[in-house]
N, C-alpha and C positions, 0 to 999 in steps of 0.2 A: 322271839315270836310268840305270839297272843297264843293260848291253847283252848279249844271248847269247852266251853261254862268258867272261864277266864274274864272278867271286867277290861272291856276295850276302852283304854284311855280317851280319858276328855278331849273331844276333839271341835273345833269352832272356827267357820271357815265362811268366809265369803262368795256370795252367791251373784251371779252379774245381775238380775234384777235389782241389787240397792240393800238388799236384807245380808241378815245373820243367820246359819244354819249351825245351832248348836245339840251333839249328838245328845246329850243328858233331857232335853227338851221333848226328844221325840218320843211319844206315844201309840207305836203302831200297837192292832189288835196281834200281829204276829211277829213279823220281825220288819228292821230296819236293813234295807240294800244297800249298802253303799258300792260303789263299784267306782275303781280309780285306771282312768285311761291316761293315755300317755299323753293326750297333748293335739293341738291344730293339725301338728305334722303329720299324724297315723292314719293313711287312710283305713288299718284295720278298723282302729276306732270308729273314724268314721261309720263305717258297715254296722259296727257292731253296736251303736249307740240312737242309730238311727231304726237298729230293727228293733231294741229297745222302745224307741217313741210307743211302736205299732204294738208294742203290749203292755205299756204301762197301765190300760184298764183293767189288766187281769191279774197284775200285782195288788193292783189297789183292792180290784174286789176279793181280793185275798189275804186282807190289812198289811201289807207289805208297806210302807214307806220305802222312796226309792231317791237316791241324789247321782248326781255322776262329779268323780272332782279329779282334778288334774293340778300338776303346781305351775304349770301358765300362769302370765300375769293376767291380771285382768283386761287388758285389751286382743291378747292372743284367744282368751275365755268367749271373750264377746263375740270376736272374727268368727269363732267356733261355731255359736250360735247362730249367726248371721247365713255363714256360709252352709250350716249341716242344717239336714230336715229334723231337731232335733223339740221342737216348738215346746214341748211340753215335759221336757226332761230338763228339772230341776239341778243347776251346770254352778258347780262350787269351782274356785278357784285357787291359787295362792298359797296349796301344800307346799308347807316347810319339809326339806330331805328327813332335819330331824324325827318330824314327828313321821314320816312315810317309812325310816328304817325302823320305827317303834311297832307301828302297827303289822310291818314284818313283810314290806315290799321291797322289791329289787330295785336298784337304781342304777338307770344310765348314763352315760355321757355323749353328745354328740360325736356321729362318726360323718353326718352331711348338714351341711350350710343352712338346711333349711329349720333343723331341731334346735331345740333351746340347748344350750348349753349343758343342762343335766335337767332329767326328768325320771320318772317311778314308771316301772314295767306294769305292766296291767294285772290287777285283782279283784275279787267279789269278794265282800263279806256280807252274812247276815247275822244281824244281829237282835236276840231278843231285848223287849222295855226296860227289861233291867239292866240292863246296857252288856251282856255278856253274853261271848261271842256264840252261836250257836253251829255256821261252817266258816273255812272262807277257800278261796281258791286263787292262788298266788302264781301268777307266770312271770317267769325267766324271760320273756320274747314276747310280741304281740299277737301271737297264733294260741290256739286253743283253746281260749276261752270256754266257760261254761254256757250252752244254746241255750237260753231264756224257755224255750217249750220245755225241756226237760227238768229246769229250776221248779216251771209253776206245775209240773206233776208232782214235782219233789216235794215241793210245800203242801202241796194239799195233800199227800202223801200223809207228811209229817202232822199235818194238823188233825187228820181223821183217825191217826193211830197213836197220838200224844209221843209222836215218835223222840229220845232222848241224842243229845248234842253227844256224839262219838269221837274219840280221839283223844280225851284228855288228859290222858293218863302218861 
């Protein structure tokens, strides 16, 4: 598992719009969000990616760069889109298990018809420009997620008191 002030592995993932999101690429003024849901199947996700939408202005005005990535194929990715009010959240696809046990996610296996076969348990990270980790927050199950209003306290928190990445040790 990646540790705070840790260099989060190259990671380069396909987006359903047709592009490349490669993490070494990204230039936020603060940190990079990535946030990995489990998949079409969840409707947690769902909930939780859609409240998401409703504040990605306040990530942004907060230089947050934000993706969401699941290891869906790209046509379940798409469904995703299609079907969730998610318009403006940047929706990677096609996480390798590999690289999801590196970055230090859980991984499932279907236990109903309608899941993929194996997919990654839901987590946050943020990440500073220099590509090293600054938190993340890893769940075992799809409940308990970190509430997005208390992230963008957290961040401007951290950003008005040059607050430092804890845990590394």
């Amino acid at each position: 598992m990646i540790k705070p002030t840790e260099k989060v592995p190259t990671l380069s993932i396909d987006l359903i719009n047709g592009t490349r999101w490669v993490l070494s690429d990204q230039r936020p003024d603060q940190f990079t969000m990535m946030i990995f849901y489990r998949g079409l199947h969840c409707p947690v996700c769902k909930k939780y990616l859609e409240r998401l939408q409703t504040k990605l202005t306040e990530f942004t005005d907060l230089g947050v760069n934000v993706i969401a990535i699941s290891m869906d194929s790209e046509k379940r990715a798409k469904d995703t889109y299609e079907k969730w009010d998610i318009e403006d959240v940047p929706l990677g696809y096609g996480l390798d298990e590999d690289t999801a046990r590196n970055i230090g996610l859980y991984i499932s296996h279907a236990i109903k018809e309608e899941e993929p076969e194996v997919f990654s348990e839901p987590g946050l990270l943020l990440i500073h420009s220099d590509r090293t980790l600054y938190s993340s927050s890893i769940q075992t199950m799809p409940f308990a997620r970190p509430e997005f209003d208390a992230l963008i306290k957290a961040i401007k928190f951290v950003k008005d008191e040059n607050y430092p990445a804890r845990g590394g040790k």
